[in-house]
PABAVEX-429545 format. One record per atom (N, C-alpha, C, CB): residue in one letter; atom name; x, z, y. Coordinates in nm, 4 decimals, m for minus. Each point is the difference from the previous one (the first is absolute). Glycine has a CB too. Example, Ala and Ser with C-alpha at 12.3 -4.5 7.8 and 13.67 -1.06 7.14 Angstrom:
% PABAVEX-429545
> code, site, c1, c3, c2
> A, N, 1.3190, 0.7800, m0.5690
> A, CA, m0.0890, 0.0000, 0.1190
> A, C, 0.0900, 0.0000, 0.1200
> A, CB, m0.1892, 0.1246, m0.1173
> S, N, 0.1542, m0.1966, 0.2223
> S, CA, 0.0820, 0.0060, 0.1190
> S, C, m0.0770, 0.0730, 0.1090
> S, CB, 0.1184, m0.2145, m0.0628
END
This chain:
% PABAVEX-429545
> code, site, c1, c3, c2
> X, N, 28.9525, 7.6716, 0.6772
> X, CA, 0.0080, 0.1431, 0.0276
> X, C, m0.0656, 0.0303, 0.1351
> X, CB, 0.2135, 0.0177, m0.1363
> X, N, m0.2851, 0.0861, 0.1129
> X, CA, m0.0967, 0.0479, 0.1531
> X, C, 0.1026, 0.0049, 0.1093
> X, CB, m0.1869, 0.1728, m0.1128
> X, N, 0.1913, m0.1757, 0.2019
> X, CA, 0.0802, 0.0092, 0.1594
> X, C, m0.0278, 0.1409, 0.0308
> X, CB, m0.0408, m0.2520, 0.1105
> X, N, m0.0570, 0.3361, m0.1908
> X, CA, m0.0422, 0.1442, 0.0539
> X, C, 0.1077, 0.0669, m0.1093
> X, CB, m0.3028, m0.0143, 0.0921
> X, N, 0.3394, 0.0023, m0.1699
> X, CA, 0.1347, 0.0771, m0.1044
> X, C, 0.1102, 0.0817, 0.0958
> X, CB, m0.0007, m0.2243, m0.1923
> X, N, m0.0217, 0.1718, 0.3131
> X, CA, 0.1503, 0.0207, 0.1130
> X, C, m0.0408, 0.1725, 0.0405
> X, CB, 0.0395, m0.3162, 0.1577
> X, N, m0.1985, 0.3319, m0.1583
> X, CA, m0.0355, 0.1229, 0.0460
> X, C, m0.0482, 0.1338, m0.0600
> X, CB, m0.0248, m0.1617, 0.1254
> X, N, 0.0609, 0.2658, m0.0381
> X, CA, 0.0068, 0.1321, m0.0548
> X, C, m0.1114, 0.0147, m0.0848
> X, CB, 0.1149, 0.0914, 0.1859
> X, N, m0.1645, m0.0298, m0.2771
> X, CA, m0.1508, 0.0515, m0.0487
> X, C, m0.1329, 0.0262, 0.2047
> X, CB, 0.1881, 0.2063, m0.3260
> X, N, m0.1339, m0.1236, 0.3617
> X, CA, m0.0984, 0.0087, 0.1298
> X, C, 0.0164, m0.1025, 0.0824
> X, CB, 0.0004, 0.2226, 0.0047
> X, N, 0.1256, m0.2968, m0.0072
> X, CA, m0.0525, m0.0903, 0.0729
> X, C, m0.0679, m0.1168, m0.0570
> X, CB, 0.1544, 0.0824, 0.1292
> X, N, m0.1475, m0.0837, m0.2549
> X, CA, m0.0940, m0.1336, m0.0671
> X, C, m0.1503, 0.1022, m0.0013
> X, CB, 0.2190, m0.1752, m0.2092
> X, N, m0.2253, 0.2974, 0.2216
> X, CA, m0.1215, 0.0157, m0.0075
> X, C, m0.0355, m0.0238, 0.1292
> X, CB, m0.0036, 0.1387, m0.1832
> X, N, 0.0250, m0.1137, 0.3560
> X, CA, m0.0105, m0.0027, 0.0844
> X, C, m0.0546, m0.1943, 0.0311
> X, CB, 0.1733, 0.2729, 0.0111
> X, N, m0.1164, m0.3415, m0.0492
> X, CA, m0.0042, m0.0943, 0.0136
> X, C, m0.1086, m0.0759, m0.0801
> X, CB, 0.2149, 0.0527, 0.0735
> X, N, m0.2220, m0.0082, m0.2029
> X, CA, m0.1379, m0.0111, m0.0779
> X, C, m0.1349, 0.0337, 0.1068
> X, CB, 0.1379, 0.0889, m0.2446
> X, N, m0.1237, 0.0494, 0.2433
> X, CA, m0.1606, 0.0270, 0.0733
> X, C, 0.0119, m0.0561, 0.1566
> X, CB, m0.0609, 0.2535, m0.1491
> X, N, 0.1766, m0.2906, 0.2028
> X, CA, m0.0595, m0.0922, 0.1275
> X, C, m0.0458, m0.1004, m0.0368
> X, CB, 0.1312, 0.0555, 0.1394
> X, N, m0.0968, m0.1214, m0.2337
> X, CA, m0.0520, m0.1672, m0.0575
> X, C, m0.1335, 0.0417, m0.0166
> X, CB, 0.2064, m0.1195, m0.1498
> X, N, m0.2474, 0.2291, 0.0882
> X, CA, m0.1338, 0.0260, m0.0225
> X, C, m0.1353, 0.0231, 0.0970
> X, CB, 0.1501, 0.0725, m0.1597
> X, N, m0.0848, m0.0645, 0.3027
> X, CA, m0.0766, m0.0123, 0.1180
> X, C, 0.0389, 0.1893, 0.0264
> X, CB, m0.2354, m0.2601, m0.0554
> X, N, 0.2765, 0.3422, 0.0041
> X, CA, m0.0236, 0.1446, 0.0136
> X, C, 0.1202, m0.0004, 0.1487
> X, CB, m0.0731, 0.1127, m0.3225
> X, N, m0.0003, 0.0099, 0.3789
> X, CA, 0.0652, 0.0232, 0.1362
> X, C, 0.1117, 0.0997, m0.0515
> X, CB, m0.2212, m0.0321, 0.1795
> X, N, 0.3362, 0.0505, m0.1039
> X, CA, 0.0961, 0.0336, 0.0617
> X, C, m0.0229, 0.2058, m0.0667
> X, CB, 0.0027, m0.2689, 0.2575
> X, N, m0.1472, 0.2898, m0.2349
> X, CA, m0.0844, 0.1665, 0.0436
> X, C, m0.0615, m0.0030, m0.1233
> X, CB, m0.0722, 0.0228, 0.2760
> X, N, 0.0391, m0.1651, m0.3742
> X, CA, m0.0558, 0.0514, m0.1175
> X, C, 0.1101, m0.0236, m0.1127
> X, CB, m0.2512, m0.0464, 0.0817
> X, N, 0.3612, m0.0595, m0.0597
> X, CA, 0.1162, 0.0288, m0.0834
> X, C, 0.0532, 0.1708, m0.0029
> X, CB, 0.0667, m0.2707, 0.0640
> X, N, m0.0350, 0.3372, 0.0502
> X, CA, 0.0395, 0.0819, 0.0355
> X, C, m0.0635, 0.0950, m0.0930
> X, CB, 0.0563, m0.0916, 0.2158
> X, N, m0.1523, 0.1060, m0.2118
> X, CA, m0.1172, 0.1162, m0.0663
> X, C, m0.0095, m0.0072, m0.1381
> X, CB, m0.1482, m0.0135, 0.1864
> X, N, 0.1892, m0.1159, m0.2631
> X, CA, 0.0220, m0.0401, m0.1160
> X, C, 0.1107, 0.0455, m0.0580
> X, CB, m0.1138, m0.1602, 0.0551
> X, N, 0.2442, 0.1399, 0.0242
> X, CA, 0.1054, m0.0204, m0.0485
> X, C, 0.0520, 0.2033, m0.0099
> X, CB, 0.0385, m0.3334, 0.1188
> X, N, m0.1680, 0.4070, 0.0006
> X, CA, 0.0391, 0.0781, 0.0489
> X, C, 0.1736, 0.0199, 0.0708
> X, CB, m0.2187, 0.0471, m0.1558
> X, N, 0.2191, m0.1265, 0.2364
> X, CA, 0.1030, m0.0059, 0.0996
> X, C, m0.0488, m0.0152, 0.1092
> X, CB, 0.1387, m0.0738, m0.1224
> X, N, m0.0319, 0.1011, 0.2490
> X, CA, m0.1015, m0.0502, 0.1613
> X, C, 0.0008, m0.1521, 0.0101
> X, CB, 0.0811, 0.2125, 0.1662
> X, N, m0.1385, m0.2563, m0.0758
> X, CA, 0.0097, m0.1251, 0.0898
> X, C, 0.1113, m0.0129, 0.0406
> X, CB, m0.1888, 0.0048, 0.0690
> X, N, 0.2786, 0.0309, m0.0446
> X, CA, 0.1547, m0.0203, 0.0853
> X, C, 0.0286, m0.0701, m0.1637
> X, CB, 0.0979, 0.2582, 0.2408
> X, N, m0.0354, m0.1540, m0.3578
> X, CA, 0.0048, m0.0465, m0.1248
> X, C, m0.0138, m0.0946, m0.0217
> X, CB, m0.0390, 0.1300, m0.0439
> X, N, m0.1156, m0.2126, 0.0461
> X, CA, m0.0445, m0.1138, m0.0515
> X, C, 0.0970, m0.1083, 0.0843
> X, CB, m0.2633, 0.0948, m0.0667
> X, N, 0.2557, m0.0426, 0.2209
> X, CA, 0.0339, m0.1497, 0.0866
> X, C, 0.1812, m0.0254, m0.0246
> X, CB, m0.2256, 0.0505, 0.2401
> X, N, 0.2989, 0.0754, m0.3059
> X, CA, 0.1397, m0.0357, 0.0002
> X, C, m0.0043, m0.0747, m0.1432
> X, CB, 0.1159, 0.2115, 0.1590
> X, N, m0.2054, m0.1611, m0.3075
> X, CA, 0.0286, m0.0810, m0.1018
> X, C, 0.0017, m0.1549, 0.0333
> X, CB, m0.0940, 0.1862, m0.1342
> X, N, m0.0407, m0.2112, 0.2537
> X, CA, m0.0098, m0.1230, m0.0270
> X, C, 0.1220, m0.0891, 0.0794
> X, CB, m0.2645, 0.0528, m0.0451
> X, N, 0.2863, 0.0219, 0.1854
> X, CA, 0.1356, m0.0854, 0.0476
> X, C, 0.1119, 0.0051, m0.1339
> X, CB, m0.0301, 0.0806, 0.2931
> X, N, 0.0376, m0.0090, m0.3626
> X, CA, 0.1485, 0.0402, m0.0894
> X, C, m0.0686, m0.1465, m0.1150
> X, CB, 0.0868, 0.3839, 0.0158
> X, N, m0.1920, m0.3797, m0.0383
> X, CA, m0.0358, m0.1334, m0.0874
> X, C, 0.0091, m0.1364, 0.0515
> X, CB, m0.1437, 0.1406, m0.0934
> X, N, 0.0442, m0.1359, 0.2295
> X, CA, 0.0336, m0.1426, 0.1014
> X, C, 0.1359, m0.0255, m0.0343
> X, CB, m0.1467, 0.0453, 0.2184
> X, N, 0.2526, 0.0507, m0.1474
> X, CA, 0.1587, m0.0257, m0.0110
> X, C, 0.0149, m0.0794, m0.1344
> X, CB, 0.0823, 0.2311, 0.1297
> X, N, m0.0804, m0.1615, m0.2307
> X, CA, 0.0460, m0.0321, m0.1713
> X, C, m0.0422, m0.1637, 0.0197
> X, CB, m0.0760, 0.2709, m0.1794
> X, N, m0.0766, m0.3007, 0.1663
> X, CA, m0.0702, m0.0855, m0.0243
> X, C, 0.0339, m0.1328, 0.1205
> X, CB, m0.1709, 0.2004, m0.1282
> X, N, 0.2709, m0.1710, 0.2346
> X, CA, 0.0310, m0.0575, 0.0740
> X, C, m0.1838, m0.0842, 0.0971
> X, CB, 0.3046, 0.0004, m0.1844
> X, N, m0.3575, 0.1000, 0.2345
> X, CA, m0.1140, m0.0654, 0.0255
> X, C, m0.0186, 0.0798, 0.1575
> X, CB, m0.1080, m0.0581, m0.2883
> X, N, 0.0698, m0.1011, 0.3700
> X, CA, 0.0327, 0.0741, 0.1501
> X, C, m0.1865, 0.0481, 0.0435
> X, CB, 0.2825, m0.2034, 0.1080
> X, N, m0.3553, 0.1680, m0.1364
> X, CA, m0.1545, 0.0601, 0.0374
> X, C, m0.0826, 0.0368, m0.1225
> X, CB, m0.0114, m0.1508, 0.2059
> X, N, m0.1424, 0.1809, m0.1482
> X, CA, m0.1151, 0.0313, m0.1184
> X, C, m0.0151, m0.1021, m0.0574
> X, CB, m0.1230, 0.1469, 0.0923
> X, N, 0.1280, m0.2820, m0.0647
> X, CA, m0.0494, m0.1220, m0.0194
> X, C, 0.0714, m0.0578, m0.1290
> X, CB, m0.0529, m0.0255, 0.2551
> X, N, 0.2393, 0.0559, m0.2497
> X, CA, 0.0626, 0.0014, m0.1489
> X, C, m0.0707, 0.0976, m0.1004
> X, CB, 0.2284, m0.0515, 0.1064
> X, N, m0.2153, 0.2021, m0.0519
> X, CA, m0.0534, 0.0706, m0.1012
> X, C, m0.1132, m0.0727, m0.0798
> X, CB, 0.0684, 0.1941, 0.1347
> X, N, m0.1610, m0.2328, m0.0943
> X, CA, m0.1072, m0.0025, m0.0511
> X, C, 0.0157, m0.1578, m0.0417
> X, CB, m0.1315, 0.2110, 0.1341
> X, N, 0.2092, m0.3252, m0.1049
> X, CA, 0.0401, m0.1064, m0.0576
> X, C, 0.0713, 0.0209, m0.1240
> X, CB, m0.0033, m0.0875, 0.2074
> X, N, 0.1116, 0.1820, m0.2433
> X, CA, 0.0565, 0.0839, m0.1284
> X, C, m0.1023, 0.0593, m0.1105
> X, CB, 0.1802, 0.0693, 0.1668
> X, N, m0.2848, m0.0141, m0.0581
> X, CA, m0.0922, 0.1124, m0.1344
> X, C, m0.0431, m0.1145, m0.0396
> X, CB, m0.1015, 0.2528, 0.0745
> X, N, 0.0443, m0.3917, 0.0031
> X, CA, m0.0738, m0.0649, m0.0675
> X, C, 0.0699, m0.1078, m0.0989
> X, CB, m0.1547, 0.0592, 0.1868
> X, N, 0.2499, m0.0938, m0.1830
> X, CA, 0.1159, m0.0378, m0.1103
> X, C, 0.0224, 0.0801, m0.0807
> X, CB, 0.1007, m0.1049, 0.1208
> X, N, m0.0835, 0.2331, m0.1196
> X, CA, 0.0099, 0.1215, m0.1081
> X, C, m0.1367, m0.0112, m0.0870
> X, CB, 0.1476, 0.1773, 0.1689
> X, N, m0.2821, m0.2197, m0.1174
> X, CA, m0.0907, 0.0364, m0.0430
> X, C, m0.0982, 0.1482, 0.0311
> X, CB, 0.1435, m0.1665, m0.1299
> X, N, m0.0872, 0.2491, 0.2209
> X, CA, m0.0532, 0.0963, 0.0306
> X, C, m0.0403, 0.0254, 0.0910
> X, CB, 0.0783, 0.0366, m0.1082
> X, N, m0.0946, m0.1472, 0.1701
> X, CA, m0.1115, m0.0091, 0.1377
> X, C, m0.1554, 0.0280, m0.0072
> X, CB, 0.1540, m0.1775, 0.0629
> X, N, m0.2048, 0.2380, 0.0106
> X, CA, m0.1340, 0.0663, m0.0224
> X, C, m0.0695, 0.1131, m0.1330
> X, CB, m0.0057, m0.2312, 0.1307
> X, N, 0.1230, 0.1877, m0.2338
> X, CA, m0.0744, 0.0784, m0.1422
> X, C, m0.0322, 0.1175, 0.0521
> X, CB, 0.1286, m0.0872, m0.1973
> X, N, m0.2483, 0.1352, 0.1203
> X, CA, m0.0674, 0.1116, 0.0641
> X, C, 0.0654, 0.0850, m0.0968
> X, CB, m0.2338, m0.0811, 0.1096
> X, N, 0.3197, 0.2223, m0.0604
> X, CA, m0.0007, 0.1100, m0.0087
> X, C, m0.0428, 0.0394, m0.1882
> X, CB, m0.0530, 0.0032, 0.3124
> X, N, 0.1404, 0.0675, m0.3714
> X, CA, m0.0249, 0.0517, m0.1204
> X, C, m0.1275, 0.1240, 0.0301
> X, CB, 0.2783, m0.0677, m0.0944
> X, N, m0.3678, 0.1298, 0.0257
> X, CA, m0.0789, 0.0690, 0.0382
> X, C, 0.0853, 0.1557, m0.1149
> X, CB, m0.2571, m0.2345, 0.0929
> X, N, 0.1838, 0.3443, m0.0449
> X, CA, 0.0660, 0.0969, m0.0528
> X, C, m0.0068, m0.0214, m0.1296
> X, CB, m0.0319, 0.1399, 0.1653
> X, N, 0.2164, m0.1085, m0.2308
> X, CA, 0.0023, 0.0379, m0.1591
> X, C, m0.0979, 0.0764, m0.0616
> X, CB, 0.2093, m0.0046, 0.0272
> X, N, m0.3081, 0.0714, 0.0417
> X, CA, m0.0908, 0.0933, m0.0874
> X, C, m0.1509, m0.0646, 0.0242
> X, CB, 0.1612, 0.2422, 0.0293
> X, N, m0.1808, m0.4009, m0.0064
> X, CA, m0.0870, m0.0738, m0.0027
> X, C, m0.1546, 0.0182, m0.1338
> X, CB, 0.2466, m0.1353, 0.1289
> X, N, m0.1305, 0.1541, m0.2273
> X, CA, m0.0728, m0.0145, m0.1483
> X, C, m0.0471, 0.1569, m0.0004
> X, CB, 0.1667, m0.2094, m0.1543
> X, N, m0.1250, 0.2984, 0.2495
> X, CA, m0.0703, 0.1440, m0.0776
> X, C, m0.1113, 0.0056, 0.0356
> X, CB, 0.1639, 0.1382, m0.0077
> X, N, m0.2578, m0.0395, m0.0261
> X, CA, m0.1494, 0.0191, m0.0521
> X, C, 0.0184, 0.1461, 0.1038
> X, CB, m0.0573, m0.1295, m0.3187
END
């Protein structure tokens, strides 16, 4: 069972697009929430995930498998 199950929907998304290299200002703009937003999901996830720096995070995404995957491109990819 994933170790990410413990977290909210935003904060598994928050934590997704940092694995993905995206900043703090382009999660934000995505998620349409501020930057303050982004930086409390991710302490409220660190906490869950029991992980004390960036260096776990990104040791987790890459055990999860979702380290670096690039970004879904827009659902309206296929329109004409």
């Amino acid at each position: 069972m994933s170790r990410l199950g413990v977290l909210t929907k935003m904060e598994r998304q928050v934590f997704t697009l940092i694995a993905w290299g995206l900043s703090y200002k382009q999660i934000a703009k995505r998620l349409h929430v501020c930057c303050r937003t982004v930086e409390t999901h991710r302490q409220k996830a660190a906490k869950r995930l029991g992980l004390d720096d960036f260096h776990d995070l990104i040791r987790l995404a890459v055990a999860e498998g979702i380290y670096n995957t690039p970004p879904e491109e827009s659902n309206h990819a296929n329109c004409a």
